[in-house]
Structure formats: C-alpha cells, structure tokens
N, C-alpha and C positions, 0 to 999 in steps of 0.2 A: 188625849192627844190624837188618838187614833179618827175620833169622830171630827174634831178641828179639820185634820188634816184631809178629810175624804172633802168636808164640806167646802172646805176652799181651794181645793180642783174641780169640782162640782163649776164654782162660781169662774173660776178660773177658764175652764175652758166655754163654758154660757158666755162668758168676757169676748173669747176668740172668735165663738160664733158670732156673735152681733159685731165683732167689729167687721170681720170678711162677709157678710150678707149687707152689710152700710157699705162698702167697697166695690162689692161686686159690680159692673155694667149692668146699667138699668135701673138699678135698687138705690140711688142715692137721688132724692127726691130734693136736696137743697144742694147746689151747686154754688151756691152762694158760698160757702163755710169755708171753699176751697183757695179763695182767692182768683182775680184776673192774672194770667201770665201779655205781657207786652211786648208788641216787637214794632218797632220803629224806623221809622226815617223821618229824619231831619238834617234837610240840604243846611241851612245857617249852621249847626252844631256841629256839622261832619260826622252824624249818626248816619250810618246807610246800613238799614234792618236789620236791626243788633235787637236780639231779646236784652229787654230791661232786667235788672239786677232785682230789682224789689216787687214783687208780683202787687196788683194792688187789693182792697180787703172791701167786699161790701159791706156797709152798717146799718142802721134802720133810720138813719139821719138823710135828709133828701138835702140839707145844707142849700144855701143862698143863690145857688146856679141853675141855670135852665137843664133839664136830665135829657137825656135819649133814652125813650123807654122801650125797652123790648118786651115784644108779645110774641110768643111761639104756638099763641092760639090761634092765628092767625099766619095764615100759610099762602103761600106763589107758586112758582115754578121749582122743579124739580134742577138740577145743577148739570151739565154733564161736564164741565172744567173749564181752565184756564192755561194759556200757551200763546204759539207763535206760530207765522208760516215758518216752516223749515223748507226756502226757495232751494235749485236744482244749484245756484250762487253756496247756499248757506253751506249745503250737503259736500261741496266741492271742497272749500277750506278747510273743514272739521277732518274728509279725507286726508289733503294733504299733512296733516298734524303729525306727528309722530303717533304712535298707538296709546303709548303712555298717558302724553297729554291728552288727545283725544278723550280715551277711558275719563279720568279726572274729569274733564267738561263736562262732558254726558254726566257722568252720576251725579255732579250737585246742581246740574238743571232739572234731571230726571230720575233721580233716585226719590222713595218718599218716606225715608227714615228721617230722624229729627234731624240729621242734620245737612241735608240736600232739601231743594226747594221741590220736588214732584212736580214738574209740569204734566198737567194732566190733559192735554187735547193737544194736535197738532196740525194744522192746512198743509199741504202740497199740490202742488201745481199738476194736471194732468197734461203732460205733457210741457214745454217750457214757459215759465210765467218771466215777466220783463228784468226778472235778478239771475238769469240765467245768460253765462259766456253767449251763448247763440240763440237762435231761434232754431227749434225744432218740433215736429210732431210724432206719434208713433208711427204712423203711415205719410211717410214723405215720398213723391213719385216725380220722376222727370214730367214736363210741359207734357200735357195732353191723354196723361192716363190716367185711369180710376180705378180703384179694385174696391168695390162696394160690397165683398163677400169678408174682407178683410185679412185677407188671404196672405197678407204681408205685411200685418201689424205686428209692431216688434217693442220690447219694452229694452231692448239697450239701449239705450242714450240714459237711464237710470242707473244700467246696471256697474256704470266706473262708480258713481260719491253715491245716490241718493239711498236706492234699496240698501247696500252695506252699513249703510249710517242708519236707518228705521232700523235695519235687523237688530244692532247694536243697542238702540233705543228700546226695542222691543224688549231684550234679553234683561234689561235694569228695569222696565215697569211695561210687563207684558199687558194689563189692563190698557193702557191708554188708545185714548178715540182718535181715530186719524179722519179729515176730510178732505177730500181730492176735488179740483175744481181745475175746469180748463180755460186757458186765455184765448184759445183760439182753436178752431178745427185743423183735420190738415186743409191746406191752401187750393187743392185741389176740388172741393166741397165748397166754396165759395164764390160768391160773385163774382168778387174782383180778383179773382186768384194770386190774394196778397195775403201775407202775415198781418198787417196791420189793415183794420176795417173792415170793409165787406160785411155780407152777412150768408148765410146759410142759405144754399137751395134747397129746397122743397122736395126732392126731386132726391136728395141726400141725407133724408131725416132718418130714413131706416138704416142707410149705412152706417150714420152718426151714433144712431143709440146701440149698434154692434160694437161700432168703436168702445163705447161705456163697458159695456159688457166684456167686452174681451180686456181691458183694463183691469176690472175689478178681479176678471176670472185668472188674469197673467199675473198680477201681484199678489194675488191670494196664493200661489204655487211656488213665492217667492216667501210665504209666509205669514204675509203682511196681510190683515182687514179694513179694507175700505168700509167705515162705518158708514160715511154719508159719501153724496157727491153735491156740490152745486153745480146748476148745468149751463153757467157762466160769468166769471168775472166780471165783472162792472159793465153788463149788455149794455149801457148808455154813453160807455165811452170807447168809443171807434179810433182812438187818434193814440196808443199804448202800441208797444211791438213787442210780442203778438196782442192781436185784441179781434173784438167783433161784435157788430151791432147786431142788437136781438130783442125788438119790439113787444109787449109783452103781448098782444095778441100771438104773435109767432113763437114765443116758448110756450102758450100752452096747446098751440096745435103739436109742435115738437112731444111736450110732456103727452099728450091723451094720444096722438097718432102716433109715435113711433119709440118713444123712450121708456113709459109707464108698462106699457103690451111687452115692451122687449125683457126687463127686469123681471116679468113675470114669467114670462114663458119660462127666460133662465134659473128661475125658484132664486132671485138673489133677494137677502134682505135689507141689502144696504138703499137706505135713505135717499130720497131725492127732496134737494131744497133748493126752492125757487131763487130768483133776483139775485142776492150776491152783490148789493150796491147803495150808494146814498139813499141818509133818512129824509131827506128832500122827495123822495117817491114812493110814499107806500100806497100810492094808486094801482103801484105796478103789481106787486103780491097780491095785492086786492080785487084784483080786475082775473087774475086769473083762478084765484080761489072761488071766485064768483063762476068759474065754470066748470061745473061738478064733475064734468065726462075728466076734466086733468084733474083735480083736486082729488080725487079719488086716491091717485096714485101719491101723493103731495104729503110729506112729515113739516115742510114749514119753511119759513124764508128768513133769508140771512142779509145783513146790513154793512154798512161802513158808514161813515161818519165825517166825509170830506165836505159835503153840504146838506142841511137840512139840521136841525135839532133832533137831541135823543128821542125827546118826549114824544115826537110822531109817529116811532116802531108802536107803542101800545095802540094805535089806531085801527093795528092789522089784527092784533091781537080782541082787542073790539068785534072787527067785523068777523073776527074768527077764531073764538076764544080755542076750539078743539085743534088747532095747526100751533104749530112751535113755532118760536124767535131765535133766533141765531146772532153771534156779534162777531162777525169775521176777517177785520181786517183792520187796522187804526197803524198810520204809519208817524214816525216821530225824523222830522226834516237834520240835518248836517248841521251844525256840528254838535249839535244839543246842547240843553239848559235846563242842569237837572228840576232847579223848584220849580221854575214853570212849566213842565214837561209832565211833571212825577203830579203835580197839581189838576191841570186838565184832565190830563188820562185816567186818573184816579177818580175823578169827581165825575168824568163823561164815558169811559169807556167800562169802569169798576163797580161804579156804584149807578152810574144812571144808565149804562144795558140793562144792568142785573134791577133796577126799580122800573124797567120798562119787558120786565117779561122773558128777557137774551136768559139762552141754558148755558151759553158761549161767552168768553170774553177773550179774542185772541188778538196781537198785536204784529205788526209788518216791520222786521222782516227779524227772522234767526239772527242772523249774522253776516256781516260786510266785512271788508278789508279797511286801511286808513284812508284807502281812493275812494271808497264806496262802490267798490268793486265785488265781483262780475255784478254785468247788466249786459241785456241787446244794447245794440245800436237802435236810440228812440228810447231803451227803458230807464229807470228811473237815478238819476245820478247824484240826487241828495241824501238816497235813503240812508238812516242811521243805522244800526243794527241795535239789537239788545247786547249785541256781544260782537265786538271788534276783534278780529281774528289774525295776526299776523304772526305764521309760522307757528311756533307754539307759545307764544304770546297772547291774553286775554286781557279788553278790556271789557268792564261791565258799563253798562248805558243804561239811561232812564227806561226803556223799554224792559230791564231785566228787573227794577227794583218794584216797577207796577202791577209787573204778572203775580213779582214773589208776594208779594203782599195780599195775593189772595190765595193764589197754585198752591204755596204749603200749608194752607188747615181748611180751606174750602174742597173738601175734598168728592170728587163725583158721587152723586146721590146725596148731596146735601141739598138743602130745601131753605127754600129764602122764606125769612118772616119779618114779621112788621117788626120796624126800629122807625120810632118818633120822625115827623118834621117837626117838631116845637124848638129845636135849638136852627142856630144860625151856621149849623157845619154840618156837608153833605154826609152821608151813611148809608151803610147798609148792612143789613143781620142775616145769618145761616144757621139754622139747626145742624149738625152734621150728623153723619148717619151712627158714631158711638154717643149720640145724646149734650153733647157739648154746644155751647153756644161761640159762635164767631162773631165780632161787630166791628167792619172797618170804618175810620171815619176821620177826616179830613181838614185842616184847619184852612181853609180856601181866604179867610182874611188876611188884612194887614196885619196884625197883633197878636199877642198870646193871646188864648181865650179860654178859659176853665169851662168845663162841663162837669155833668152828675150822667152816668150809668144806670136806668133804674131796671131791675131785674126781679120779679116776685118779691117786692115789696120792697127790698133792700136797695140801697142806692151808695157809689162808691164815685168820687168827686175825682175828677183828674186836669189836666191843662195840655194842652197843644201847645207850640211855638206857630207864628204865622208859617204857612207850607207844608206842614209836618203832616206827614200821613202816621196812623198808629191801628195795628190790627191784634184785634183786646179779643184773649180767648180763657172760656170755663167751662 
C-alpha cells in the first residue's frame, strides 16, 4: 500500500505540473480548446454590448459558410488605443456632476477591469476647441499687444473642469495616451486678429512653438503627459470658432523652423503629428514628409473622415511606410440612429482606420448636454455626445457603444493581424499583448448572415443579425 500510495502522488502532483505549465501565459499553444467569449450589439434585439451567455467552441469542421480567417503570422501596425475628445464643453458637465456620480462615469469609461470599458487614448483641445462655453487662448492680450517671450501664458481657463477631470482620469488608468491639438493660436499671432480664420504670421512661428512648449511644460506640473500634439485642427477649415488656415507648405516651415528646434532644445519627447484633417488630402502629410529638414522632427499624421474615403490614409503610409497614422476625430450628428451610426463608424472608423494603418481610433465629442451644449458662438450645434450629461443623469449614445467595442480588449500594444476579405462582412483582428486573439466584425447587410472563424485549422460557425457588430475574443 505504501508503494501504491507514494506512486500516485508521484503521478498526482506530474498531474498539477502539466496542468499549471498548459495554463500559464504563453505556454498554451491552442487557444482554440478555450472557446470564443462574445460581446455584442444588436440595435433590432435591444442587445447593447452584453457578453453572450454561451462562449462559442472551435471544431475542425469548416461547415458550409464562408470563414474569416485569422493569421497572426502576419502582422501591421502596433495599437496605441481607442477613446474620445474630452472637449473644454465635456470637462465642464462631468465637473458640475456631483462627485459620486462623476466617480461612477469615469470608472466604467476608464477603469480597465472586466467590468468598465478602459478607454485607452484621449484628444484635448489646446486651448478652446468649438465644444467649449467660449473662445479662449492661453495668452489672451487687449488690441495691439504681443508677448512673444510668453511671459503671460496661463493654463487657467483649464484649471475650473478640464485638468481636475484628466487628474481624476488619470488616478483610474494612469497609463493612458492624451493628445493636445490646438484650434487656433492666440488672436494676436494672426492675420486677421480673429478667432475664426486667418492664419499665422511668420514673424510669430517661434512664439508659437513657446506657446507648445510651455503648454506641454505647464500641464506636465499639473501632472498630466502630453504624449502627442497635432499642430492644427482641420488647417483646411477656416470658417469653425476658433479655427485657422495652415497651407501645408506653411506647417512645415512652422514644423523644421520654429516648432521641431523648440521641442528639442526643451529635451521634450512628446510627438508632433502633422495635418489633423480630412482623408480627401493626404497630399498634405505627403508634401511635407517630402521635406526631410520637417520630417525629421515628424512621428506621423492624423486624419478625420468628414470627406475623402478611408482607404487614401494608406497612401501616406505608402509614401512613408517609417511615419505613423493616426485616426482623430469622427463626429456622429443630433439626434442619433443607433444601427446606422454603430454600422458606419464600426465599418469606417474601427475596422477600416485600423485596416488603413490608424494606431488611433478616436470619436467627437465626450460628452454634450440635451441642447448639445457648451459650444462657441459659430461652433458646432448638432454634435452628439457618446454620453449625454444632464446633472447626474447619463445617457449612452452610439459614439459610446463603437469605442466599447474595441477600448475594452484592444488594449495599447496590441498589434493588428490579418483577418480574411473572403466573406462579405467588414473585420478586423488584434493579437493583444497577453497572447489572446481579438476579431471585431460587422454585419453591414440587409439580413442575418452566418459566418466560420477560421483560426489554426479549427473553425467555429456563428451568425450576425443585419447591423449587429460582435467582438469575438480567445
């Protein structure tokens, strides 16, 4: 008995070891065996991103359907996340909330435990972008003065909603990437010594890029890391309050004489990324990457999606495979419509940035009131929010179910891989960085439509409803 008994603890604990070394991160070399877990939306069903109840199982059966096949041999761009502008508008209401509820918001947009969605990247406006009560800059000066040392640059007009709200933000997921982009300089750096239009004097490039500089240096003491900057919202639209026209020959005299030299001298390593505007021009990122003296300084160029198709960001990517893509801005119009809303943006902002190269996939704006409230006078007054804010009242909007659907399991440093064109529904696949595979993908038709998952040989059959987005993780 004695010899039985040694030899089947022997076997017993050999048992433990192989099952904990099959378990461990890294060591389980069939992910298949595990099953897919499901989280879904579907506007017809009144599912809105509910994990599914029954995980599904891959088999060695490819079954009667066209499959989406994922290759993780086959590798793209690196992730850095998915989020919102958090306008100077959004920062305001989330303050006025009570703490409580506040608290509650933040963590299930920004917490990144299983059960908060992690927003992992956020825009802000450097200085007031068009969702902001007023128009203001950090250096605002009565008619006919300049201070070009910046000798009276001031980060309060942040410091009532916005900084207290990032700190707070910070404090639930201190990793996340913030990018700062400005709508306009101050008014007195201008042509037309207006908020709206104009453009930059020459004459004001090196005060400008102080201005960056003491931004990045003033928030940084607030706590907060400016990862990137773009060094203008939509330069091709003059006619926003604030706004400003910025030819791309003129940003990259800006970028190589006075803003690239400035970041350096300051030893900062926050990012500079070009353009900041419709895929209807990637002549513009092009034309300036073409001149080595700016590109030098240059991490890469960021898009929106109000005119042109996705597909012409890869063009920049083409002529400049070693510069980054960016996807920074997609606004969803008053009063929303969730299937066609959650449909578009899914297929053009989710899957087709992320299959055109985008490390970014952000959407416009945080958060509005029911008026679609604050904006300047001139700025935008249909915008939706992802999340309607009234008092401590929350509603959720298409903009919130688009992000979640990638924000909680596409998580920074995950790496996009090939997932099939061979079916008739948009996709797109991420390795994430614990080894797990992500695959979002979109029923863009009229009708249900069955599909196959094919994954190392095994393949696992599933169906859409027409609309239904579904993000299948293993």
């Amino acid at each position: 008995m004695k010899k039985i008994s040694l030899f089947a603890f022997v076997l017993l604990t050999y048992c433990f070891s192989c099952n904990d070394k099959s378990s461990s991160p890294g060591n389980n070399d069939d992910s298949t065996t595990t099953g897919l877990k499901v989280w879904l939306t579907d506007p017809d069903a009144s599912v809105l991103f509910k994990e599914q109840p029954n995980p599904l199982v891959f088999t060695g059966d490819a079954g009667n359907y066209p499959a989406i096949e994922i290759n993780e041999q086959e590798t793209f761009q690196t992730m850095d996340g998915f989020g919102y502008t958090l306008t100077g508008g959004s920062a305001m209401l989330l303050g006025k909330m009570s703490a409580n509820a506040r608290a509650a918001i933040l963590k299930e947009m920004f917490a990144t435990d299983a059960n908060n969605i992690g927003t992992s990247y956020l825009r802000v406006s450097i200085g007031a972008s068009d969702l902001d009560e007023k128009v203001f800059s950090y250096n605002d000066l009565p008619d006919g003065q300049t201070d070009v040392n910046m000798e009276k640059f001031s980060l309060e007009p942040d410091k009532a909603y916005l900084i207290p709200v990032l700190k707070e933000i910070l404090a639930i997921n201190p990793d996340i990437k913030i990018l700062g982009s400005p709508w306009s300089p101050p008014v007195w750096m201008k042509t037309n010594k207006n908020s709206v239009g104009g453009s930059l004097k020459p004459e004001y490039y090196d005060a400008y890029a102080k201005y960056f500089v003491k931004y990045i240096e003033g928030i940084k003491a607030e706590g907060i890391t400016i990862d990137a900057v773009t060094i203008q919202n939509e330069p091709l639209h003059p006619g926003n309050n604030p706004s400003l026209l910025m030819q791309p020959l003129e940003q990259a005299a800006f970028i190589k004489q006075s803003l690239g030299p400035a970041f350096k001298t300051a030893g900062l390593s926050t990012k500079i990324i070009l353009y900041d505007h419709n895929a209807d021009r990637p002549d513009y990122p092009v034309t300036i990457l073409n001149d080595p003296e700016a590109a030098k300084y240059v991490d890469g160029s960021a898009f929106h999606l109000y005119a042109g198709d996705v597909s012409a960001i890869s063009q920049v990517h083409t002529a400049h495979p070693d510069k980054n893509l960016y996807f920074t801005e997609q606004w969803i119009g008053a009063p929303g419509n969730l299937k066609g809303d959650l449909g578009w943006h899914i297929k053009n902002i989710i899957i087709g940035t992320g299959r055109n190269w985008c490390k970014t996939a952000l959407e416009w704006n945080f958060a509005a009131n029911k008026n679609l409230e604050p904006h300047t006078p001139g700025g935008c007054t249909e915008c939706l929010g992802a999340l309607t804010i009234e008092g401590d009242a929350v509603t959720r909007n298409p903009a919130y179910y688009v992000i979640a659907h990638a924000a909680k399991f596409v998580r920074p440093g995950s790496v996009r891989i090939a997932s099939g064109n061979n079916v008739p529904l948009p996709n797109i696949a991420f390795k994430l960085p614990d080894g797990k595979i992500v695959l979002i993908a979109l029923n863009d038709t009229d009708s249900k439509r069955s599909f196959g998952i094919a994954y190392k040989n095994k393949t696992v059959t599933t169906s859409l409803n027409s609309g239904a987005v579904a993000t299948y993780i293993w």
